[in-house]
KOLROKOL-676580 format. One line per field, with one value per residue: residue in three letters; x negated, y negated, z negated of N, C-alpha, C in turn. Coordinates in Angstrom, 2 decimals. Example, Ala and Ser with C-alpha at 12.3 -4.5 7.8 and 13.67 -1.06 7.14 Angstrom:
type [ALA SER]
n_x [-13.19 -12.85]
n_y [5.69 2.25]
n_z [-7.80 -7.08]
ca_x [-12.30 -13.67]
ca_y [4.50 1.06]
ca_z [-7.80 -7.14]
c_x [-13.20 -12.90]
c_y [3.30 -0.03]
c_z [-7.80 -7.87]
//
This chain:
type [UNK UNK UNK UNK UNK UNK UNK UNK UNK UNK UNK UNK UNK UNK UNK UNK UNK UNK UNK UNK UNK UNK UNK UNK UNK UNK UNK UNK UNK UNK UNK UNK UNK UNK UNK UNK UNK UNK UNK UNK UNK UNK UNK UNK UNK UNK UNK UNK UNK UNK UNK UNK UNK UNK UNK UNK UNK UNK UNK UNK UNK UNK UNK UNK UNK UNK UNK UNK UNK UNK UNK UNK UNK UNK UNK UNK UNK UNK UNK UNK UNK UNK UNK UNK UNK UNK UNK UNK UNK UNK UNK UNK UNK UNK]
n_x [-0.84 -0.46 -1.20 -0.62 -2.87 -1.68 -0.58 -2.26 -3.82 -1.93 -1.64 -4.34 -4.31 -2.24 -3.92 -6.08 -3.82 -3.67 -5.82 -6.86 -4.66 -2.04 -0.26 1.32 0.78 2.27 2.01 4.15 6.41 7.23 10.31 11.72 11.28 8.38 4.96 2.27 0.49 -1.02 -3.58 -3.31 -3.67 -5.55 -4.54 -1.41 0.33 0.28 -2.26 -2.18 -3.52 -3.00 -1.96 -1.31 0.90 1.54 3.98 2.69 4.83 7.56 6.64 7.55 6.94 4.92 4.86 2.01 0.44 2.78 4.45 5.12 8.33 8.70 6.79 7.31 9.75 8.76 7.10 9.14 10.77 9.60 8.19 6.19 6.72 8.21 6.07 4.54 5.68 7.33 6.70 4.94 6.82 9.41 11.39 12.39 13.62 16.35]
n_y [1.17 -1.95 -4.89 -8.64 -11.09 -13.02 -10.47 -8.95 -10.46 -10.46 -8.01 -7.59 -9.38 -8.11 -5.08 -6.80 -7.60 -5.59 -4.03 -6.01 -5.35 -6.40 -5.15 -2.23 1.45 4.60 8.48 10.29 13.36 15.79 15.43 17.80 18.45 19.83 19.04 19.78 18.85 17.93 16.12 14.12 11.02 8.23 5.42 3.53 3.46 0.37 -0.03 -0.71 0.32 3.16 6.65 8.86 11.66 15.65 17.77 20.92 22.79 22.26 20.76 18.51 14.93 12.21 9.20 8.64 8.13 6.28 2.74 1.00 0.45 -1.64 -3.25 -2.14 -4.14 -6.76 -6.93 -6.27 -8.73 -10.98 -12.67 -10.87 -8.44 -8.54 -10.01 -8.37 -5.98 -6.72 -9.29 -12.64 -14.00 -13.51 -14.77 -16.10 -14.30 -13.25]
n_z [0.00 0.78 -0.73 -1.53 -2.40 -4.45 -5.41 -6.32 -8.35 -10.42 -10.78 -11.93 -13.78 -15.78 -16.26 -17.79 -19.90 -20.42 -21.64 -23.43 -26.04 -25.39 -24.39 -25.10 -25.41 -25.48 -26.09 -24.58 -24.34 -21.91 -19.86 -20.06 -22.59 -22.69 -23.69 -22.35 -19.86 -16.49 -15.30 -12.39 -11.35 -12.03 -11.49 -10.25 -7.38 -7.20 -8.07 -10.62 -13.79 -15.31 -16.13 -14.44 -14.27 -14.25 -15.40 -16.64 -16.71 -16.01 -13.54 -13.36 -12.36 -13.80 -16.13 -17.97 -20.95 -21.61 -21.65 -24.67 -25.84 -26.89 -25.41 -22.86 -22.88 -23.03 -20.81 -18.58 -19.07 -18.04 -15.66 -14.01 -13.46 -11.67 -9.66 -9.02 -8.10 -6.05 -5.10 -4.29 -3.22 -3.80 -5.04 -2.78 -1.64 -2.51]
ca_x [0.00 -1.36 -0.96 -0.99 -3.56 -1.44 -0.23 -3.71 -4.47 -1.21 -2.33 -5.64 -4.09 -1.76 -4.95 -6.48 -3.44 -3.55 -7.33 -6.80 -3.95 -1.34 0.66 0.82 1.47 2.17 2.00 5.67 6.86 8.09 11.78 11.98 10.50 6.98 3.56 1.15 0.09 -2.37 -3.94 -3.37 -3.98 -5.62 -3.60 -0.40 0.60 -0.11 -3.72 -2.26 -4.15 -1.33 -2.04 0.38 0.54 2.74 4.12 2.47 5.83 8.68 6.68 7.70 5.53 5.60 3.39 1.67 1.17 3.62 4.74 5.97 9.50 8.35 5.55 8.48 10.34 8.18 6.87 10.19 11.13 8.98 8.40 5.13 6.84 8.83 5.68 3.42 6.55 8.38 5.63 5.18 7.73 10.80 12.69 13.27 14.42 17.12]
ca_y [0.00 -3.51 -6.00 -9.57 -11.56 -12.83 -9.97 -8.12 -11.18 -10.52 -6.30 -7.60 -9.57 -6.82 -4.77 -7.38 -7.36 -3.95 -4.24 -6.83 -4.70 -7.08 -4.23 -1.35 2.71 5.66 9.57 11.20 15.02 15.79 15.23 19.28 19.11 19.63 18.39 20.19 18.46 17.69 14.12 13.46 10.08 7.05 4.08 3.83 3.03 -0.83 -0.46 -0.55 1.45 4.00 7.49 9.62 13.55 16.59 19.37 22.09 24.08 22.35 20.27 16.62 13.88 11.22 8.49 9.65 7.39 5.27 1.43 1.52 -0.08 -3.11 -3.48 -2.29 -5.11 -7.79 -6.42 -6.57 -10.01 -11.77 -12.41 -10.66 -7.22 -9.15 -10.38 -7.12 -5.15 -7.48 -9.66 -13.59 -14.57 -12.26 -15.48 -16.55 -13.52 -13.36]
ca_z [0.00 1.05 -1.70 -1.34 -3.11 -5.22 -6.29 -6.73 -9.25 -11.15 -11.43 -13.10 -15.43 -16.13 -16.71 -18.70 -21.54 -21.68 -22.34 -24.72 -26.62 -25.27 -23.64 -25.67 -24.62 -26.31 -25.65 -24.50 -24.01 -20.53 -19.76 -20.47 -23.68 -23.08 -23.67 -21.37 -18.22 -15.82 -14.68 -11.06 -11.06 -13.33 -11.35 -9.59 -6.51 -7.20 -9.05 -12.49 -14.48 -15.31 -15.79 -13.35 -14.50 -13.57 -16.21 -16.25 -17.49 -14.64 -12.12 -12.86 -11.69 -14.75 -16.66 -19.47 -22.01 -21.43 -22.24 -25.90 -25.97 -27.15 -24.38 -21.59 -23.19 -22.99 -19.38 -18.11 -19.14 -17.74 -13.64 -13.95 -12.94 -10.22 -8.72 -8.61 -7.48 -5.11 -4.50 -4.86 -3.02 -4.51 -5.02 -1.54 -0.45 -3.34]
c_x [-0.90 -0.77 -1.22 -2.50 -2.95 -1.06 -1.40 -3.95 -3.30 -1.39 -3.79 -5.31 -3.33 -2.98 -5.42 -5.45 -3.47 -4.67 -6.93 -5.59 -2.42 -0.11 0.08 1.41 1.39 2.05 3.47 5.77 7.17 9.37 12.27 11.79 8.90 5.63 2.22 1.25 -1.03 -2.36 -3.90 -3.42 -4.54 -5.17 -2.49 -0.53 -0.21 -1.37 -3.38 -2.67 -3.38 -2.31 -0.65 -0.40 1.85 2.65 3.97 3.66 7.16 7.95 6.89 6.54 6.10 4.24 3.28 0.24 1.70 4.18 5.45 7.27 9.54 7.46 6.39 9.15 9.73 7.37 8.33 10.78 10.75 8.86 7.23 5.95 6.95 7.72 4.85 4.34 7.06 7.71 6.16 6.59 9.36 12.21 13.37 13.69 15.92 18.21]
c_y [-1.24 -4.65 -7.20 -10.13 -12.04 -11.56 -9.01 -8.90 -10.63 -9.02 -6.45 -7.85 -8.65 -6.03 -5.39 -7.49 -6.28 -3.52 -5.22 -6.47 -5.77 -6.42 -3.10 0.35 3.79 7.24 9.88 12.19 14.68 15.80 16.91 19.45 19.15 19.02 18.87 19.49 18.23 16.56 14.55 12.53 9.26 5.81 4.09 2.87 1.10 -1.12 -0.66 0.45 2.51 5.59 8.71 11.45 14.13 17.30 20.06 23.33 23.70 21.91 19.27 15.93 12.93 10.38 8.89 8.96 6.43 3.90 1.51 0.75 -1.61 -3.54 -3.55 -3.63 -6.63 -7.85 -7.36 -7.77 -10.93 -11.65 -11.37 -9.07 -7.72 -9.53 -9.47 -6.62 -5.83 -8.66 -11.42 -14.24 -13.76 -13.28 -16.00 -15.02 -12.89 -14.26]
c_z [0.00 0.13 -1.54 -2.62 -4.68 -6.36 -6.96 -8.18 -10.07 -12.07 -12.30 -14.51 -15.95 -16.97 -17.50 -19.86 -21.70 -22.25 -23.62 -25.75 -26.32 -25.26 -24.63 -25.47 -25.87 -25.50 -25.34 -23.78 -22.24 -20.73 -20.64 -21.78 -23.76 -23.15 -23.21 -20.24 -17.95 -15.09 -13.57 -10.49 -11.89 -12.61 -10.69 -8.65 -6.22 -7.68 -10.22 -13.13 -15.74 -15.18 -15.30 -13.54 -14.18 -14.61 -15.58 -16.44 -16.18 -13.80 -12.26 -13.16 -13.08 -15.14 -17.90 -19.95 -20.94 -22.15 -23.81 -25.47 -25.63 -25.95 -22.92 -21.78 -22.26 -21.26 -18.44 -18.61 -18.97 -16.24 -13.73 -13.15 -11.68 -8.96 -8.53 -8.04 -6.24 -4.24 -4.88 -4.61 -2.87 -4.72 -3.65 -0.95 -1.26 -2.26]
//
């Protein structure tokens, strides 16, 4: 995926609060229940530094650790998702 500039700068800083404990993640089971898997990735799609694993017991693709609540929260309320995902200009096409 080809990212604008802006939005490359917006995935650093991303990276940079979660370095600086801004953003904070935890461990969670698979949807099934379990807690075996295997790393298949350390960033997603956009360069966020995201680890993407599969259960080893059904097969689902998931992130692992994941945003705590509070961290999704504060993520999601702000444009910052809007402009790594959707890109800078997300409002003119609204």
């Amino acid at each position: 995926m080809e990212l604008s500039r802006i939005q490359k700068n917006q995935v650093d800083l991303f990276n940079k609060k979660v370095k600086k404990q801004y953003y904070h993640f935890e461990q969670r089971k698979c949807l099934c229940g379990q807690s075996d898997y295997h790393l298949i990735a350390k960033k997603d799609t956009f360069g966020i530094k995201q680890n993407i694993v599969f259960c080893k017991d059904c097969g689902f693709i998931y992130c692992n650790p994941q945003l705590t609540e509070e961290s999704y929260k504060k993520f999601y309320e702000s444009d910052e998702y809007r402009i790594i995902y959707d890109g800078p200009d997300y409002l003119e096409r609204v």
